[in-house]
N, CA, C and O atoms as CSV, one atom per row, in Angstrom:
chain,resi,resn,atom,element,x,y,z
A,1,UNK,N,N,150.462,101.503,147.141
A,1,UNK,CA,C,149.914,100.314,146.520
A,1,UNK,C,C,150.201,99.084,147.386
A,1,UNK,O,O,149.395,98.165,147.529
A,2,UNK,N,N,151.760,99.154,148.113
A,2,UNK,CA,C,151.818,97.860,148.793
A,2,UNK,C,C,150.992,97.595,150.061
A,2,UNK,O,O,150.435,96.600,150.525
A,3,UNK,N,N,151.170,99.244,150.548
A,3,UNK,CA,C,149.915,99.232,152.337
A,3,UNK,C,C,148.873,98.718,151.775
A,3,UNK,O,O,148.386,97.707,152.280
A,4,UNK,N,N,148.067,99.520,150.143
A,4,UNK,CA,C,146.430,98.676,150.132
A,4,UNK,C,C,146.495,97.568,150.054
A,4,UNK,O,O,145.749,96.958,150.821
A,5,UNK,N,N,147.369,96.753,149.141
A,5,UNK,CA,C,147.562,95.628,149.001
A,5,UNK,C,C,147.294,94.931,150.382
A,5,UNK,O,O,146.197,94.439,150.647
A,6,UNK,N,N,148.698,94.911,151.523
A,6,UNK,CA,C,148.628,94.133,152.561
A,6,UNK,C,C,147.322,94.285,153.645
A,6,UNK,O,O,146.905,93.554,154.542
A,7,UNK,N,N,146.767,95.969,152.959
A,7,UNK,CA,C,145.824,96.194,154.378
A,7,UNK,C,C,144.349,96.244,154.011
A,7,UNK,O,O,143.545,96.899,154.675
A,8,UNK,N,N,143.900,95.297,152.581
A,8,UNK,CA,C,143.168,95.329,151.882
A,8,UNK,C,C,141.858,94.033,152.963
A,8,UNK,O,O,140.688,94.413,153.010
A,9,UNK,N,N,142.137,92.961,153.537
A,9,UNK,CA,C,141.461,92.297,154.057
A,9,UNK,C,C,141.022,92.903,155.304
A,9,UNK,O,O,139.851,92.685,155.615
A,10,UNK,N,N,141.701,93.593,156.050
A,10,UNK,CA,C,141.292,94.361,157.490
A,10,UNK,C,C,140.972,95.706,157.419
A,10,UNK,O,O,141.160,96.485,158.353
A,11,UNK,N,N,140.370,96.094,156.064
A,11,UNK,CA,C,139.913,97.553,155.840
A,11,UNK,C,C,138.782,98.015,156.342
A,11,UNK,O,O,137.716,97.613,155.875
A,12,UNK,N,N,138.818,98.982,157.429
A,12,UNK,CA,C,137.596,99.203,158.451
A,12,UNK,C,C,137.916,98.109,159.564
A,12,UNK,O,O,136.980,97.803,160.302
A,13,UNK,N,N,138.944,97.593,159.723
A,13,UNK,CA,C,138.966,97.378,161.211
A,13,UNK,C,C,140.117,98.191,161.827
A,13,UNK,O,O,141.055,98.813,161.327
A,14,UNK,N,N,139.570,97.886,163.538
A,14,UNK,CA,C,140.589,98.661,164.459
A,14,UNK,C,C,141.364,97.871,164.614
A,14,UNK,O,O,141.311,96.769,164.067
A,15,UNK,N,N,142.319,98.259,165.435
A,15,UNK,CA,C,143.877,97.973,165.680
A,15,UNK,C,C,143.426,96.753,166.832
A,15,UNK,O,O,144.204,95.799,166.847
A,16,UNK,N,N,142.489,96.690,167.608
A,16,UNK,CA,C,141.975,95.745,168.674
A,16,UNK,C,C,141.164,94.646,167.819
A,16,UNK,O,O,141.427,93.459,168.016
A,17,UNK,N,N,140.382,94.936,167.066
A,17,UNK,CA,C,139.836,93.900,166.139
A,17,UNK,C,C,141.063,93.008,165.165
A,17,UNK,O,O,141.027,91.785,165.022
A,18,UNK,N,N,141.790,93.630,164.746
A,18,UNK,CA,C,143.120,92.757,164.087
A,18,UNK,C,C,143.842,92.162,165.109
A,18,UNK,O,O,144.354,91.069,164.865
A,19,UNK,N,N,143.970,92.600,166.078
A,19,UNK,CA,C,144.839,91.804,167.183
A,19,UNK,C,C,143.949,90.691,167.344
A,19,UNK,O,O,144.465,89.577,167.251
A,20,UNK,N,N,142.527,90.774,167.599
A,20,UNK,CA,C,142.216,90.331,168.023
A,20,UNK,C,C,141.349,88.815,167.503
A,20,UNK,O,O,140.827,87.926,168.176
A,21,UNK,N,N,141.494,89.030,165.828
A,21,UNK,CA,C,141.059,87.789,165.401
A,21,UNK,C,C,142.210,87.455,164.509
A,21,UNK,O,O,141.951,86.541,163.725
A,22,UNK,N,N,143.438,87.964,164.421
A,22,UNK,CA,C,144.798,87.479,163.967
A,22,UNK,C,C,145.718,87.194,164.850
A,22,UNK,O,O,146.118,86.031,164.880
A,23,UNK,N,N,146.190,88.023,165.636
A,23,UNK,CA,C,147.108,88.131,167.075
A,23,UNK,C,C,147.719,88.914,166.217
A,23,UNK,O,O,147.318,89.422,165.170
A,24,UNK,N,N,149.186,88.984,167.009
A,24,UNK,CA,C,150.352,89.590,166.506
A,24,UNK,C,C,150.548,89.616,164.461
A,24,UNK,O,O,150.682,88.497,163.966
A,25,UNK,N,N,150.550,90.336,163.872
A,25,UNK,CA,C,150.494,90.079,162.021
A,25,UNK,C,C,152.251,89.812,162.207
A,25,UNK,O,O,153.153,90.477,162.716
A,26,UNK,N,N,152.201,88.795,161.673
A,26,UNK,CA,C,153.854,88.721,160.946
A,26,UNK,C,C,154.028,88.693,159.359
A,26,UNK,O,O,154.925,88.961,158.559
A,27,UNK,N,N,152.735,88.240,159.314
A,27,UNK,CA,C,152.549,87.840,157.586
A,27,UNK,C,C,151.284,88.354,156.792
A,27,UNK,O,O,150.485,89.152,157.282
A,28,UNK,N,N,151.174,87.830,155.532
A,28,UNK,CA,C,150.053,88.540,154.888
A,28,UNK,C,C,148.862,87.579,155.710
A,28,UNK,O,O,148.857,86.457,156.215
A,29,UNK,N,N,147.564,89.031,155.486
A,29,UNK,CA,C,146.262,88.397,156.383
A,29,UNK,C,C,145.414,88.164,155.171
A,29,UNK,O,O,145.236,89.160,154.470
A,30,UNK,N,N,144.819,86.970,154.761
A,30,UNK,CA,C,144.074,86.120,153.846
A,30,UNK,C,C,143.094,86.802,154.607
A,30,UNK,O,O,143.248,86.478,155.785
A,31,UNK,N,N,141.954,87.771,154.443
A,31,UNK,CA,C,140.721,87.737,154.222
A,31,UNK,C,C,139.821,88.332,153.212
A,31,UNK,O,O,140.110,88.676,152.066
A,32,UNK,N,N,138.308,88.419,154.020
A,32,UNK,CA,C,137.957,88.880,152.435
A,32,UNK,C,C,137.847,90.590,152.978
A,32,UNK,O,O,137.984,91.204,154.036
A,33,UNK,N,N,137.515,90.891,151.554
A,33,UNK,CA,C,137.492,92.583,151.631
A,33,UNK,C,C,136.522,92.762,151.761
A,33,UNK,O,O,135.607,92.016,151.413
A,34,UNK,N,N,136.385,94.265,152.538
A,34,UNK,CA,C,134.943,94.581,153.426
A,34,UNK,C,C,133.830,95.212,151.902
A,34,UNK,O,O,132.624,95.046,152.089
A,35,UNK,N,N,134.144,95.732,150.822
A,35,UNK,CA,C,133.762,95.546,149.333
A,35,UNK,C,C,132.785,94.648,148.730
A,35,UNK,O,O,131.664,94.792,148.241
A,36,UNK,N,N,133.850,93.346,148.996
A,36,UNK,CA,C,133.760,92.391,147.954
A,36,UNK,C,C,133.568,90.520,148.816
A,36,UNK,O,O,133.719,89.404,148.318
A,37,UNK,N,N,133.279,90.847,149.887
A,37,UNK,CA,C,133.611,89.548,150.791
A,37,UNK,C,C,132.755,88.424,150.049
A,37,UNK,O,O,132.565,87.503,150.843
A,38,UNK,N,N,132.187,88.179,148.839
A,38,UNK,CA,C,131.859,87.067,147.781
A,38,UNK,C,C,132.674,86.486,147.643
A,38,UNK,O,O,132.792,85.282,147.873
A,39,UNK,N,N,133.588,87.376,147.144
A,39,UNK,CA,C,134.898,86.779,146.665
A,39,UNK,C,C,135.800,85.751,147.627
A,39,UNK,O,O,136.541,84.907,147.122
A,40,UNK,N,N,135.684,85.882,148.763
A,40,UNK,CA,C,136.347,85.601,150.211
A,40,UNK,C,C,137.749,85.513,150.143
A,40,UNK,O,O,138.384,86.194,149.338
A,41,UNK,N,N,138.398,84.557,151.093
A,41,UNK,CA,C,139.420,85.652,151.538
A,41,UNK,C,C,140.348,85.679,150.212
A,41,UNK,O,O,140.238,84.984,149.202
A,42,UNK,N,N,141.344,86.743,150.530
A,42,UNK,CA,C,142.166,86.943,148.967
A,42,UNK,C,C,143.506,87.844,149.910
A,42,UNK,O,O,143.234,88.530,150.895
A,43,UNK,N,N,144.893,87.672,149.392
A,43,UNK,CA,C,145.641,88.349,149.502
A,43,UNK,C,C,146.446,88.645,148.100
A,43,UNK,O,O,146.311,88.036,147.039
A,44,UNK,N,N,147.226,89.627,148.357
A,44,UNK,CA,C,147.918,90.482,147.195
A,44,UNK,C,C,146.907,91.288,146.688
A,44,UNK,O,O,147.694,92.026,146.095
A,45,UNK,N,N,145.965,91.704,146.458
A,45,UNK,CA,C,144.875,92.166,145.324
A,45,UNK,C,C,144.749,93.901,145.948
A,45,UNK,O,O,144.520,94.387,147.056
A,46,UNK,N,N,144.948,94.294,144.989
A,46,UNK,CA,C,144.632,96.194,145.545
A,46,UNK,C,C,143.244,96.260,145.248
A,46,UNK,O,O,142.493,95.586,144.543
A,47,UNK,N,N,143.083,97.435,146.112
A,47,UNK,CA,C,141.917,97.827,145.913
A,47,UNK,C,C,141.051,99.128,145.506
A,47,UNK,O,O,141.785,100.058,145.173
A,48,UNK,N,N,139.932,99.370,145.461
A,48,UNK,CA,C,139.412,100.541,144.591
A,48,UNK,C,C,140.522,101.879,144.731
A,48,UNK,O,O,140.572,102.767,143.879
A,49,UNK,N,N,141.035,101.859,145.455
A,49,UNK,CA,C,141.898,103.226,146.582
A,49,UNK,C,C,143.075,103.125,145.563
A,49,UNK,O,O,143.424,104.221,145.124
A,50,UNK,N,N,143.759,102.047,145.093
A,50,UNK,CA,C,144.897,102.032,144.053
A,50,UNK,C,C,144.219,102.166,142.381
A,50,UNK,O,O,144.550,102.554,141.261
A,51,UNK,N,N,143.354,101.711,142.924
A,51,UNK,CA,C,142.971,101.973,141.025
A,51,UNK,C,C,142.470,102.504,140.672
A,51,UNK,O,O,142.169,102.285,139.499
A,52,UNK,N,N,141.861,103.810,141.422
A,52,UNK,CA,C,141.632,105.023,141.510
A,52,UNK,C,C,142.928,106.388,140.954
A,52,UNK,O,O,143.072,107.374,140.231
A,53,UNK,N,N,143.617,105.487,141.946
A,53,UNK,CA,C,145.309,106.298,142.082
A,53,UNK,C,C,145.687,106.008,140.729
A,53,UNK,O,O,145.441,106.886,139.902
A,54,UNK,N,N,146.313,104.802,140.287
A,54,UNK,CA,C,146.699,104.428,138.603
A,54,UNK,C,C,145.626,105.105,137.873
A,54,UNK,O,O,146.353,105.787,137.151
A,55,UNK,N,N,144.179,105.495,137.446
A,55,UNK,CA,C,143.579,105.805,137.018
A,55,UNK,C,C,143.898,107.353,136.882
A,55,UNK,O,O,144.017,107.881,135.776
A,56,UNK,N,N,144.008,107.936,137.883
A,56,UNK,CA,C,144.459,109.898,137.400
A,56,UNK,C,C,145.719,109.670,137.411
A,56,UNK,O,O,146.136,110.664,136.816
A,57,UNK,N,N,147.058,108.750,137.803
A,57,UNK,CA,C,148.173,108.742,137.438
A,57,UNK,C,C,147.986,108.951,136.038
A,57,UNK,O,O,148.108,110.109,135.638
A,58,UNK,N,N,147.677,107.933,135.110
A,58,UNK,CA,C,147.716,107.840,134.163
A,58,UNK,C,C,147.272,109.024,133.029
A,58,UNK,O,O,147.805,109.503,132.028
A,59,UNK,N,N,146.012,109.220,133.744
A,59,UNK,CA,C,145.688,110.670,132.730
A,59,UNK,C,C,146.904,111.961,133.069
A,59,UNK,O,O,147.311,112.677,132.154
A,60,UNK,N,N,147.372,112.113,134.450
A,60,UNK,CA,C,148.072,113.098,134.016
A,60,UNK,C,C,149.282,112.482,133.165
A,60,UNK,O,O,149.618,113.015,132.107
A,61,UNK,N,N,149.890,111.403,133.637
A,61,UNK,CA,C,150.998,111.530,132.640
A,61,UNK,C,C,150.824,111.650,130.968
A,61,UNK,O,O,151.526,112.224,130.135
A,62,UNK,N,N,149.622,110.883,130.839
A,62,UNK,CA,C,149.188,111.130,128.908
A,62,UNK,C,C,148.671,112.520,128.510
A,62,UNK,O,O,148.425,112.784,127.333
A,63,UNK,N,N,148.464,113.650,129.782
A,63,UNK,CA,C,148.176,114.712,129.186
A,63,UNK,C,C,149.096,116.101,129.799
A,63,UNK,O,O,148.787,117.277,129.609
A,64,UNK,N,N,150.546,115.497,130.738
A,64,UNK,CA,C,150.809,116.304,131.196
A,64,UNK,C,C,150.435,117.335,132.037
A,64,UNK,O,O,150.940,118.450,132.169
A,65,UNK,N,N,149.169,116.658,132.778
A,65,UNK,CA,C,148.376,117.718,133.710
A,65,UNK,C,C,147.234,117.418,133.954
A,65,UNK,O,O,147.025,116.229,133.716
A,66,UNK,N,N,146.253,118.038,134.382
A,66,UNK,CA,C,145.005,117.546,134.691
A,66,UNK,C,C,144.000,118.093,133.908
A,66,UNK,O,O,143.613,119.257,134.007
A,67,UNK,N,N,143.595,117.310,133.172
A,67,UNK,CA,C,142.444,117.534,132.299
A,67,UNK,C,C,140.877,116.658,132.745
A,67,UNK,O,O,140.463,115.502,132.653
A,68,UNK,N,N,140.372,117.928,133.239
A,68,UNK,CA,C,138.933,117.155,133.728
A,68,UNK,C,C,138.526,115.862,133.380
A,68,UNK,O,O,138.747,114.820,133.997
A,69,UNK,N,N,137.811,116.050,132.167
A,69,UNK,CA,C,137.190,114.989,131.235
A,69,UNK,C,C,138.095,113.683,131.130
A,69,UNK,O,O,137.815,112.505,131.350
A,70,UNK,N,N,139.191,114.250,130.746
A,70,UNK,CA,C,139.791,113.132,130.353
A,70,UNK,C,C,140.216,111.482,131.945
A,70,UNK,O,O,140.045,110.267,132.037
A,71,UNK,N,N,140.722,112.467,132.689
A,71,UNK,CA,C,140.497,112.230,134.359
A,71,UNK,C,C,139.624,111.401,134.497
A,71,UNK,O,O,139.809,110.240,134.863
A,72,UNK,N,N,138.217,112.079,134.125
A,72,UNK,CA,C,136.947,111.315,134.422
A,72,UNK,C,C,136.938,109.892,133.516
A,72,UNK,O,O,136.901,108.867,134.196
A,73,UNK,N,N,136.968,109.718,131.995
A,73,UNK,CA,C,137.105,108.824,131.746
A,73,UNK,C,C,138.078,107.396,131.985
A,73,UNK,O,O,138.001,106.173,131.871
A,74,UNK,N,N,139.153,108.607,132.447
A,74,UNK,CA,C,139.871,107.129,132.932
A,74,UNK,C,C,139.806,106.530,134.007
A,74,UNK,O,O,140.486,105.511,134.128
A,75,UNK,N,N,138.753,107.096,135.394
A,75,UNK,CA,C,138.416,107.079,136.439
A,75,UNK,C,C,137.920,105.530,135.826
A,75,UNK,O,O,138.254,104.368,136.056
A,76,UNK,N,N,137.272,105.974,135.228
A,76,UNK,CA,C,135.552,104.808,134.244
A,76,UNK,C,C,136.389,103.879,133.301
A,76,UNK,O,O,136.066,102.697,133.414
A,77,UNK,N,N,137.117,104.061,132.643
A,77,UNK,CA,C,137.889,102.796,131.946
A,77,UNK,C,C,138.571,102.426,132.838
A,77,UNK,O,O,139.418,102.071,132.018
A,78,UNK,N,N,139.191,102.065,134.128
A,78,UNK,CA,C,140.094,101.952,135.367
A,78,UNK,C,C,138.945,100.816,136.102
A,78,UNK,O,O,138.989,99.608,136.336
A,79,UNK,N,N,138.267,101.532,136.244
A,79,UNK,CA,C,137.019,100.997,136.771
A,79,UNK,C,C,136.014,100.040,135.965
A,79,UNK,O,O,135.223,99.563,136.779
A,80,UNK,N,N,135.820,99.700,134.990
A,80,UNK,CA,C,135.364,99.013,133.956
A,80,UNK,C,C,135.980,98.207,133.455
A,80,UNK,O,O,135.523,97.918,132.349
A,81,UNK,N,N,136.967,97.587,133.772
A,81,UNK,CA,C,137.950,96.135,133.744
A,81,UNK,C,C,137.233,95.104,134.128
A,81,UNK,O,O,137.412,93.945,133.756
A,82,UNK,N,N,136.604,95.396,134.700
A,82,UNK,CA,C,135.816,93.485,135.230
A,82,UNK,C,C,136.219,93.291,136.684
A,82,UNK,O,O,135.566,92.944,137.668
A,83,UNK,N,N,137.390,93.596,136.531
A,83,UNK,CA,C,138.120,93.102,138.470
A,83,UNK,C,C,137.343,93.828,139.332
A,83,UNK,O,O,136.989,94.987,139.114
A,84,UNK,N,N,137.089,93.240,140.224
A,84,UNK,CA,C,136.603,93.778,141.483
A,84,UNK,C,C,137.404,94.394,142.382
A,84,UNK,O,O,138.152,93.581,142.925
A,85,UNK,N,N,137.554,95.579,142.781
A,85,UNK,CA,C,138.135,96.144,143.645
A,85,UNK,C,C,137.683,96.665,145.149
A,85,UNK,O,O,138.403,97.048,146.072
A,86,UNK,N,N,136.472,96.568,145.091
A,86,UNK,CA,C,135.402,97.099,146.463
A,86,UNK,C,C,135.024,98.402,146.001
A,86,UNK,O,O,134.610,99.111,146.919
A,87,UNK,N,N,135.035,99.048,144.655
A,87,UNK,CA,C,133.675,100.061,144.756
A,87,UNK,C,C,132.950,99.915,145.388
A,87,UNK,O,O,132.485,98.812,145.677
A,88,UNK,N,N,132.467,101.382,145.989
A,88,UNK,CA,C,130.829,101.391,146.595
A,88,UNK,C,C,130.563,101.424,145.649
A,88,UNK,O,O,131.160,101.511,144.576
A,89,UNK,N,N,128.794,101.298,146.205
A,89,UNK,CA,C,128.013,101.688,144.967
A,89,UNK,C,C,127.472,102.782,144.721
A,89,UNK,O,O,126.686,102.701,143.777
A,90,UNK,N,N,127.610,104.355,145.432
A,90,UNK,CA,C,127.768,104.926,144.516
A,90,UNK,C,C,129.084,105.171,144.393
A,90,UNK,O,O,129.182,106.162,145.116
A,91,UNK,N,N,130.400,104.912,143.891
A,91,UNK,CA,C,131.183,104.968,143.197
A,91,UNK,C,C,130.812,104.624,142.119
A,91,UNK,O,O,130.688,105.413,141.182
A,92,UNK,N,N,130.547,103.280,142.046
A,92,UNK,CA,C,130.306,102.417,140.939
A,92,UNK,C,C,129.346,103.481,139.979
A,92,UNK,O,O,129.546,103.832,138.816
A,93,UNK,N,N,128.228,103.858,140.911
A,93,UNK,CA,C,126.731,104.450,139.348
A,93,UNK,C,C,127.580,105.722,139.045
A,93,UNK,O,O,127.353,106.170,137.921
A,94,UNK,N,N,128.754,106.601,139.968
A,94,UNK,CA,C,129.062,107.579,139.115
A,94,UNK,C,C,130.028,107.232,138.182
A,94,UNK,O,O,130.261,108.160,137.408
A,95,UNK,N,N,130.856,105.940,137.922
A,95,UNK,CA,C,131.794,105.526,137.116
A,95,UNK,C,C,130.626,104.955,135.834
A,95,UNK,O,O,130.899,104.950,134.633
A,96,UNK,N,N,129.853,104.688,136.185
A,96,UNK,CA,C,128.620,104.556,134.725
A,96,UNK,C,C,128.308,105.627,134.350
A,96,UNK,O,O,127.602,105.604,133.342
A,97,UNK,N,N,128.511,106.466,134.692
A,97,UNK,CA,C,127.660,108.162,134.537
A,97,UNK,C,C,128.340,108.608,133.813
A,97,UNK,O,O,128.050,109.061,132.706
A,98,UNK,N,N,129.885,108.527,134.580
A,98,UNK,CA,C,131.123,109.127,134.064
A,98,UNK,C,C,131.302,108.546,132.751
A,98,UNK,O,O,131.460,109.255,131.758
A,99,UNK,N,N,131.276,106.804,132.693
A,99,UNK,CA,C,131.651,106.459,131.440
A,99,UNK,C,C,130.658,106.359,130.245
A,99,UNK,O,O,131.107,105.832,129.228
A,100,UNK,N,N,129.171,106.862,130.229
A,100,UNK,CA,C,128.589,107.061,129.356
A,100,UNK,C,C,129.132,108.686,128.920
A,100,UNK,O,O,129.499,108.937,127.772
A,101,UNK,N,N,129.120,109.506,129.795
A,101,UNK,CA,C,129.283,110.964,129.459
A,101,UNK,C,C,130.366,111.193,128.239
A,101,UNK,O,O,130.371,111.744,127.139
A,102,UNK,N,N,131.523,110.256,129.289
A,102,UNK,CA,C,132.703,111.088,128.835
A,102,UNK,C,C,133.077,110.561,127.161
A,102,UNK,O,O,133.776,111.223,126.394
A,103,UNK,N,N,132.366,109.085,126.786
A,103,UNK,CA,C,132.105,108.325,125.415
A,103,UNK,C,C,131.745,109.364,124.549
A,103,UNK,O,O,132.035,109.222,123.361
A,104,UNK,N,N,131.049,110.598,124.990
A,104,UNK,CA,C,130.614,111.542,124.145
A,104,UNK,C,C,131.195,112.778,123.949
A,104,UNK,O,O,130.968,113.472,122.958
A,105,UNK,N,N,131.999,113.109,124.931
A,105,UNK,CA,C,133.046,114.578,124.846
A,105,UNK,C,C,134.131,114.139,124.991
A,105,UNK,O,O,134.885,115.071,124.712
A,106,UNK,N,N,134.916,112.978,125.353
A,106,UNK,CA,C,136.442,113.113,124.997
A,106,UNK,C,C,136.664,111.648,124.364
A,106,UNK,O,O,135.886,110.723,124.131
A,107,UNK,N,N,138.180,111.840,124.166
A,107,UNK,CA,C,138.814,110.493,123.201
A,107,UNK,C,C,140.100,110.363,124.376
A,107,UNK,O,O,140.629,111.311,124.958
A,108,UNK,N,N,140.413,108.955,124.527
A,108,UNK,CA,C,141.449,108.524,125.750
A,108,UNK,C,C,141.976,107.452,124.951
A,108,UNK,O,O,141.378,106.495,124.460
A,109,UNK,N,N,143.554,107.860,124.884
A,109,UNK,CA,C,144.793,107.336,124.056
A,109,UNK,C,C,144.502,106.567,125.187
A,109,UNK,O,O,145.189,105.582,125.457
């Protein structure tokens, strides 16, 4: 969570491209995310890659294991917060897919 965090503005660049429009990093890099660059630049903020991760964290710990469906919905309630994280888009239409489906075959404590 802390690497996406710090390495959330230079995601998809090379090691020569960060040198090369930061220099040397000593500190956090304020830009925008290759996602979401509307937003412009931003530091601290995770991205789809962590809230993905908290998203099946969470289902296994509420079900002790991996339960498909349930997985899937929380993929889609994780993702359906409002915050922007840099989904693609298709991430995004299968987290609509996911979260109409799963409204109909499972229930998520």
């Amino acid at each position: 969570m802390i690497g996406d965090q710090l390495g959330a503005g230079v995601e998809g660049y090379s090691a020569a491209r960060i040198k090369r429009e930061f220099g040397i990093v000593r500190d956090d890099i304020k830009a925008p995310h290759m996602g979401i660059p509307e937003l412009g630049p931003r530091i601290h903020m995770y991205t789809d890659d962590t809230n993905s991760m908290l998203a099946l964290a969470h289902s296994l710990v509420v079900n002790g294991g991996l339960k498909a469906k349930h997985a899937a919905k929380s993929y889609a309630e994780f993702w359906s917060t409002g915050i922007k994280r840099g989904y693609p888009d298709s991430a995004q239409a299968s987290m609509q897919v996911s979260e109409m489906f799963s409204l109909q075959v499972c229930s998520i404590s």
